[in-house]
VOGU-3710 file (C-alpha; in Angstrom, 3 decimals, decimal comma):
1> xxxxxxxxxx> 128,017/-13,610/78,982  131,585/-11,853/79,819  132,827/-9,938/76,944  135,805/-11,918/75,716  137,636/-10,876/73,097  138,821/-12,341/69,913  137,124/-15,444/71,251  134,405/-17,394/68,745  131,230/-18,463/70,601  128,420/-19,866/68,301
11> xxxxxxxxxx> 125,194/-21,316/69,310  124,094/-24,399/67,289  120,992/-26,721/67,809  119,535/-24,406/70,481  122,668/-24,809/72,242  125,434/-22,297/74,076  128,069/-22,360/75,154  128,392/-21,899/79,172  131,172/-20,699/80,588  132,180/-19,877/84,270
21> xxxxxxxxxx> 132,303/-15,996/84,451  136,040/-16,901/85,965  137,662/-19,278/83,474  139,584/-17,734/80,498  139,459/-17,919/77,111  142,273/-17,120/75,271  142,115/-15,136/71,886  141,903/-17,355/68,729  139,081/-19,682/70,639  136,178/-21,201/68,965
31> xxxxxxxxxx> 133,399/-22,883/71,215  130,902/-24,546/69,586  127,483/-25,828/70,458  126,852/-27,837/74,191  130,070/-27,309/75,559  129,926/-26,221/79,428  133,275/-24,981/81,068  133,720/-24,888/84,709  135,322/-22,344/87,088  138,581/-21,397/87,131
41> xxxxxxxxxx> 139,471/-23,158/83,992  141,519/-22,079/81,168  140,876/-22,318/77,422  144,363/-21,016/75,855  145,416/-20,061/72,329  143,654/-21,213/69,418  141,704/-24,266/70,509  138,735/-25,768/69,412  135,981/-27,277/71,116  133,205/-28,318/68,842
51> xxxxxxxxxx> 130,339/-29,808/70,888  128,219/-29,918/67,374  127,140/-34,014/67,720  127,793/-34,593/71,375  128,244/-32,097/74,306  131,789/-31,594/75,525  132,345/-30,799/79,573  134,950/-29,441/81,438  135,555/-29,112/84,995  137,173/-26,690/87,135
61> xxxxxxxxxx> 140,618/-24,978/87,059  141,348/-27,461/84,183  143,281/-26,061/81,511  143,171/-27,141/77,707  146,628/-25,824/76,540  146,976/-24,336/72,846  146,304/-25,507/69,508  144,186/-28,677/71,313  141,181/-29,971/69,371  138,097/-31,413/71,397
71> xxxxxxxxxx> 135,092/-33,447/69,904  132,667/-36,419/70,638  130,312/-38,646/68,362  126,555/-38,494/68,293  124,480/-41,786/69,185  124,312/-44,439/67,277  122,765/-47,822/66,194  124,111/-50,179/68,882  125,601/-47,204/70,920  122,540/-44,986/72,140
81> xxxxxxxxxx> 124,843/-42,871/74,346  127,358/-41,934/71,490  130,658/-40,879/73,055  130,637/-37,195/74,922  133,529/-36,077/75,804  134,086/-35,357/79,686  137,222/-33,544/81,223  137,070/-33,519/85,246  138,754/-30,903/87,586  142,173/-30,283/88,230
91> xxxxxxxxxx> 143,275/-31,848/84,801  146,193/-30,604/82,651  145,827/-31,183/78,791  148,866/-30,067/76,962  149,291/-27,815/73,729  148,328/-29,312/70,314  146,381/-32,316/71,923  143,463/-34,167/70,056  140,303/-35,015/72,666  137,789/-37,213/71,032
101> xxxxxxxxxx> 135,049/-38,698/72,690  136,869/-39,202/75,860  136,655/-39,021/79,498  139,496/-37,255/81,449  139,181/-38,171/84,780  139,759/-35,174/88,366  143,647/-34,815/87,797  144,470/-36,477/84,598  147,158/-35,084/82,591  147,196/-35,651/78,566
111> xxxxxxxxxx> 150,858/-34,990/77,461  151,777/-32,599/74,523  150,401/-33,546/71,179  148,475/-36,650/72,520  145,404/-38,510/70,936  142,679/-39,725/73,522  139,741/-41,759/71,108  136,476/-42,402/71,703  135,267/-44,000/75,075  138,962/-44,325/76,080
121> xxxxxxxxxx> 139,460/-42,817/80,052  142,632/-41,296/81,431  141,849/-42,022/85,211  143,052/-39,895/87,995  146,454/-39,028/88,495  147,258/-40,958/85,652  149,500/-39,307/82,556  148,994/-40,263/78,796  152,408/-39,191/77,855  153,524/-36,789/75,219
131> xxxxxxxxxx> 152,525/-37,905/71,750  150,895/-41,159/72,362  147,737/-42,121/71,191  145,069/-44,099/73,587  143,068/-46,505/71,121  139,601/-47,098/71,544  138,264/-48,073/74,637  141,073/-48,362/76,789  141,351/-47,366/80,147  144,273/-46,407/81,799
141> xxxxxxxxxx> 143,931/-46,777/85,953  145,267/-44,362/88,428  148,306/-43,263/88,682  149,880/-44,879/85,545  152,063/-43,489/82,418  151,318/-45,016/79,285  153,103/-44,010/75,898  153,538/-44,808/72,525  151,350/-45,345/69,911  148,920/-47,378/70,488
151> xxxxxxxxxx> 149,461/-46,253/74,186  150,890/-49,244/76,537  150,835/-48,707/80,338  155,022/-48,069/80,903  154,841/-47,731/84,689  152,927/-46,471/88,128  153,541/-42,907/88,916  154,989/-42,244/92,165  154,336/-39,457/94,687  156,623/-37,031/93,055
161> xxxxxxxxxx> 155,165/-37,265/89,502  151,540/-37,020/90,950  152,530/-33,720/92,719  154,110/-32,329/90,176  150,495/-32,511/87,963  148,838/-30,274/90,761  152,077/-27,852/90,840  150,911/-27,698/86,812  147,375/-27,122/87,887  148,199/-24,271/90,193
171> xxxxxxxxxx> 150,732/-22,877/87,476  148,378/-22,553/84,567  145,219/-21,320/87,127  147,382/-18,275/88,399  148,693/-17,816/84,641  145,408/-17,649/83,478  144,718/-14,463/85,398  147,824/-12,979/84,196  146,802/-13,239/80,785  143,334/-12,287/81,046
181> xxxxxxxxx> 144,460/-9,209/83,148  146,603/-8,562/79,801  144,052/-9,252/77,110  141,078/-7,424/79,946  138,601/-10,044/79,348  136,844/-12,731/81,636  139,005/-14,802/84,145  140,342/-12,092/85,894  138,857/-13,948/88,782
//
C-alpha cells in the first residue's frame, strides 16, 4: 500500500482496507476494517470510516469531506443482509456528515452536517440538504432536495443545481491532488 502519512489504517477480522493507489487520504484519517475506496476519490481531514460490523464502499472520484463519520450494522435476526453502507461515483458528501448504513447513489450529494440512517438511499442527482436527517428507510428519487429533520422531499432539482454537483465533483478531484502534492503522499494521480 502507498505510504500515506498521518493516515490510520487497521486491519480487523482478516480485513484491509483497499484503497485506489490514486485517491487521497487526508492526514487525521482512520480506516477501519472492509472498507474499499475507489479511484480518484478523496478521504479529507479527520474522517472516520469504520467498516468493523459491515463493509463500507466507495466509488470513484467521490469525496467524503472533513470531520464525516461512516458506519453500517452487521446482520441480524429478520435482516440477514444487515445494512452496508454503499457510496457510488461522482458523489459529494460534505464536512461533518454522519453515513450510517446507507446507500449513496452515482452523483448524490449529502449536504454539510447531514444524517443518512440505515437502509435510507440518496438516489442520483438528488441532494439531502445541509443538516437534515433521512430517517430510516426512506428513499429519496432522482433529482430531488429534501431537508429538515426528518428529511421531507422540498422540490425537483433543475438542470442548473444538477450541474453544479459535477462542477463540485471536478473541484474536490483536482483539489485532492493539490493537497496530496503538499502533504507527498498517495493521490498525486
Amino acid at each position: 500500500m502507498t505510504d500515506r502519512p498521518g493516515v490510520r489504517l487497521i486491519a480487523l477480522h482478516g480485513k484491509s482496507p483497499r484503497i485506489h493507489a490514486s485517491a487521497f487520504i487526508a492526514p487525521g484519517c482512520v480506516i477501519i476494517g472492509d472498507v474499499e475506496i475507489g479511484a480518484e476519490s478523496s478521504v479529507w481531514y479527520n474522517c472516520v470510516l469504520r467498516a468493523d460490523t459491515a463493509p463500507i464502499r466507495i466509488g470513484e472520484r467521490t469525496n467524503i469531506q472533513d470531520g464525516s463519520v461512516l458506519h453500517g450494522d452487521p446482520p441480524r435476526p429478520g435482516d440477514p443482509d444487515g445494512s452496508p453502507l454503499t457510496i457510488g461515483n461522482d458523489a459529494l458528501i460534505g464536512h461533518m456528515v454522519m453515513l450510517h448504513g446507507c446507500t449513496v447513489a452515482d452523483r448524490g450529494f449529502v449536504g454539510l452536517g447531514a444524517i443518512a440512517m440505515n437502509k435510507a438511499v440518496i438516489a442520483s442527482d438528488a441532494m439531502l440538504a445541509a443538516g437534515a436527517m433521512l430517517t430510516e428507510g426512506k428513499v429519496m428519487a432522482p433529482r430531488e432536495l429534501w431537508g429538515g429533520r426528518p428529511a421531507r422531499k422540498m422540490r425537483d432539482l433543475d438542470d442548473m443545481a444538477v450541474a453544479g454537483m459535477r462542477m463540485g465533483v471536478a473541484h474536490y478531484v483536482e483539489n485532492a491532488k493539490t493537497h496530496a502534492a503538499a502533504i507527498g503522499g498517495a493521490g498525486e494521480g
